[in-house]
C-alpha angles and dihedrals in degrees: 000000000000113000119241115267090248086058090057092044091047089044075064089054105035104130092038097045085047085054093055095053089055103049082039103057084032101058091043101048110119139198090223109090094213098043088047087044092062086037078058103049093041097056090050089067103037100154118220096320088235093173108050095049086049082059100047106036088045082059087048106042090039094069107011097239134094094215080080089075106085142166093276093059091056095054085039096053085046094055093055095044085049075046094049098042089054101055086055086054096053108031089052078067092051098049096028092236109178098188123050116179098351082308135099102262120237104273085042092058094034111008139265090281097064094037092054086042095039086054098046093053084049094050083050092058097050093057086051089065088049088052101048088040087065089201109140085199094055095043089048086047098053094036085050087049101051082054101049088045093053099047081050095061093038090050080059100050087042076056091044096044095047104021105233128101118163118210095261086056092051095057097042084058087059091043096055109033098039114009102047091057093057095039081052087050098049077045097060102045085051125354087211081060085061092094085049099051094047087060098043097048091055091048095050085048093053098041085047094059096038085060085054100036093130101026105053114057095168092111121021105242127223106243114297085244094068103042090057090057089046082053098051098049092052082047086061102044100054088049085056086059099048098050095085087052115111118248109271139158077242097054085049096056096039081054080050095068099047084060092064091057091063 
């Protein structure tokens, strides 16, 4: 049996992602039992890690070289995966969703009040490695992108509470929940990775919610027709940005993950 695309990209990254698992367990781990067993389940089901591997592959494709890919990346790629942890946390409470990942969510497993709580501790976290990473421009990227993720999820309530969402909203619902996390996690692996991960992020959205174009009605589609040209497009254009890039095992794995979206 043939592995997954995503086995043979993190086989690129194996000690730094290593790293990052170990920073990131390390820097959650609580003296309150309830609080270290969710840590506990979440990390158990911890999905495709996406956005680590989109930190630490940008720092290495940018330069060809994996020495790019410093102490500061690590802590940086497990900010954003304590970042992102902690959106799906919060948001299963927003949209009462009882099941994350095949699995019951956290509120569903506990309740809202320890989802809301569990997120927060981890968004706490997440500012401790800012901290401890001492970069202005980081800390300006991560801060932008919170923002961005939270008007995101407001501009959809504001949908859900009036019932009228135009096509420019609707995409600037997928720019700012989903696609500017990812364009803030090429960032911060290499600023010069941030017009990649723009694209990319857009494209994954769009392939994400054509995989789900009949299942999910949270938010009314344009016609699958036009989405898979919006993909493509996005596809196109973050091949465009990789193509200065010197050739690199990185750059070849990083290639790797706009082919999935086809």
């Amino acid at each position: 049996m043939s592995n997954h695309p995503l086995d043979n990209i993190k086989a690129v990254i194996k000690e730094p992602l290593e790293k990052v698992h170990k920073v990131y367990s390390d820097r959650l781990r609580s003296s309150v039992a309830l609080l270290q067993e969710v840590n506990d389940y979440v990390s158990g089901n911890n999905g495709k890690e996406l956005r680590t591997i989109l930190v630490l592959l940008s720092a290495g494709a940018a330069t060809g070289s994996g020495q790019s890919i410093t102490e500061s990346t690590i802590k940086c790629a497990a900010a954003m995966e304590m970042l992102h942890n902690a959106s799906l946390m919060h948001d299963d409470v927003v949209d009462e969703a009882s099941e994350r990942r095949g699995n019951p969510s956290v509120k569903q497993r506990w309740n809202n009040k320890l989802a809301v709580l569990c997120g927060d501790y981890y968004l706490a976290q997440v500012m401790h490695l800012l901290k401890e990473i001492d970069d202005k421009q980081a800390f300006d990227t991560v801060n932008r992108t919170v923002t961005e993720m939270s008007e995101g999820e407001v501009l959809q309530q504001q949908y859900i509470a009036t019932g009228r969402l135009d096509r420019d909203t609707y995409y600037e619902i997928l720019r700012r929940k989903t696609a500017s996390l990812m364009e803030a996690c090429c960032e911060l692996g290499n600023p010069a990775m941030k017009n990649f991960g723009k694209h990319y992020g857009m494209a994954f959205q769009l392939w994400d919610d054509l995989n789900d174009y009949a299942e999910d009605p949270s938010i009314p589609k344009p016609p699958i027709e036009e989405l898979e040209q919006k993909k493509a497009l996005h596809i196109a254009a973050a091949k465009e940005a990789l193509a200065p890039l010197p050739p690199s095992q990185y750059k070849d794995a990083i290639s790797t993950l706009l082919t999935i979206l086809n």
